[in-house]
C-alpha positions as CSV (number, residue, x, y, z in Angstrom):
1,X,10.7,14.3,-8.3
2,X,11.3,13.5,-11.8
3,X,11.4,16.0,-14.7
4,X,10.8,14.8,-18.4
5,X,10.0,16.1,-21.7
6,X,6.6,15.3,-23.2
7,X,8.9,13.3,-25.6
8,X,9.8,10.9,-23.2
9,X,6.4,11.0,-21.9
10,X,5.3,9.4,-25.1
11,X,8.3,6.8,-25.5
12,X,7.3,5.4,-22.0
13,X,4.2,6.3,-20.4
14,X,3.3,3.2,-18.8
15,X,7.2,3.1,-16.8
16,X,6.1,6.8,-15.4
17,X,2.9,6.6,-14.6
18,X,3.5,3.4,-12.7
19,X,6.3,5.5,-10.9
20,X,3.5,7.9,-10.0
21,X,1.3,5.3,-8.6
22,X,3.2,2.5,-7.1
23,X,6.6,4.6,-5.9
24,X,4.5,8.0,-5.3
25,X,7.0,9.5,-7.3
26,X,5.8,13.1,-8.7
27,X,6.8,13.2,-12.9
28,X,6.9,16.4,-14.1
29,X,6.6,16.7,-18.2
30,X,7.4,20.1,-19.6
31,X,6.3,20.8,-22.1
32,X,7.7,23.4,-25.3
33,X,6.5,26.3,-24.9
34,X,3.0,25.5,-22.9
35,X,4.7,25.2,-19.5
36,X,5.2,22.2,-16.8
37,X,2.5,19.7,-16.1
38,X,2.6,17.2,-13.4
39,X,1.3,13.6,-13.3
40,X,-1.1,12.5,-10.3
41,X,-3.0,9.0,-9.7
42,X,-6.4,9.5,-9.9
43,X,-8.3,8.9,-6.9
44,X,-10.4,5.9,-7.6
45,X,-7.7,3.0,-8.8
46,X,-9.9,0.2,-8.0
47,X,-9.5,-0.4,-12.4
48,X,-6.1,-1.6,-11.4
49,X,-6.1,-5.1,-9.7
50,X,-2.4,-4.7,-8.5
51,X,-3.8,-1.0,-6.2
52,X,-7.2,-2.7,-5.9
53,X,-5.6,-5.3,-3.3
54,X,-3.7,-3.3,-2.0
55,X,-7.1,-0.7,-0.6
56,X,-9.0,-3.8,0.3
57,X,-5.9,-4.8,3.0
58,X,-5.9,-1.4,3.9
59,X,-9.7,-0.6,4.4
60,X,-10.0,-3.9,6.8
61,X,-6.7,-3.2,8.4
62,X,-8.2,0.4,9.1
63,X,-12.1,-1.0,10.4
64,X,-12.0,0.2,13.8
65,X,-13.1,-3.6,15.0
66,X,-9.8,-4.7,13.5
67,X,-7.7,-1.8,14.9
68,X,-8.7,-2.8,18.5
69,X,-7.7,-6.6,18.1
70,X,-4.4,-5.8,17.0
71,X,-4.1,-2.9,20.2
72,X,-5.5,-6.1,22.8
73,X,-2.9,-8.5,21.2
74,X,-0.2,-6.2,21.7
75,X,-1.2,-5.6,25.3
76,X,-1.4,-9.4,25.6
77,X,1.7,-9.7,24.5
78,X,3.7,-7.0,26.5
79,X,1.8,-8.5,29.5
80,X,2.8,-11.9,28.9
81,X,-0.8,-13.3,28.0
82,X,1.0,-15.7,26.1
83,X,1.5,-19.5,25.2
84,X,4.9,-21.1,24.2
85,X,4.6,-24.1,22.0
86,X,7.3,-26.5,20.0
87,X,5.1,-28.5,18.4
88,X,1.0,-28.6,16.8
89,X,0.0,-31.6,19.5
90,X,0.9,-28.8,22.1
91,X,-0.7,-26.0,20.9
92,X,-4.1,-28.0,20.6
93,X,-3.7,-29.3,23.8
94,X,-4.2,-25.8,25.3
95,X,-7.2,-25.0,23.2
96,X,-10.7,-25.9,24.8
């Protein structure tokens, strides 16, 4: 948590709320004599191409389709459904 004046608010807006959004950092600005204020992300970011990317990796990585090919991979894996391979001519050689 981060507590600033509304002062410093104004001298670097973009530094804080970019703290707020990328680092989930909470910004606190007091202000005079009208009390504290906090700064939140609003809750659609999809303006922002740098968050935009981010939600689209997140909402395939979270379809449920996806989910379960990761979970069989990992069971492959700890079962020892796997090939080893050195080289590209080997791994094509074990592909139908």
């Amino acid at each position: 948590m981060i507590e600033i004046t509304s002062t410093e608010l104004r001298r670097n807006m973009i530094k804080y709320f970019d703290l707020t959004v990328e680092k989930k950092e909470q910004v606190i600005v007091r202000l005079r004599n009208r009390g504290a204020f906090t700064i939140t992300p609003a809750i659609d970011t999809r303006h922002c191409k740098r968050i935009a990317k981010k939600t689209e990796l997140e909402a395939y990585l979270d379809q449920p389709e996806v989910q379960q090919s990761i979970l069989r991979a990992r069971e492959d894996v700890k079962a020892g459904r796997v090939r080893n391979f050195t080289t590209l001519k080997q791994f094509w050689q074990g592909i139908p």
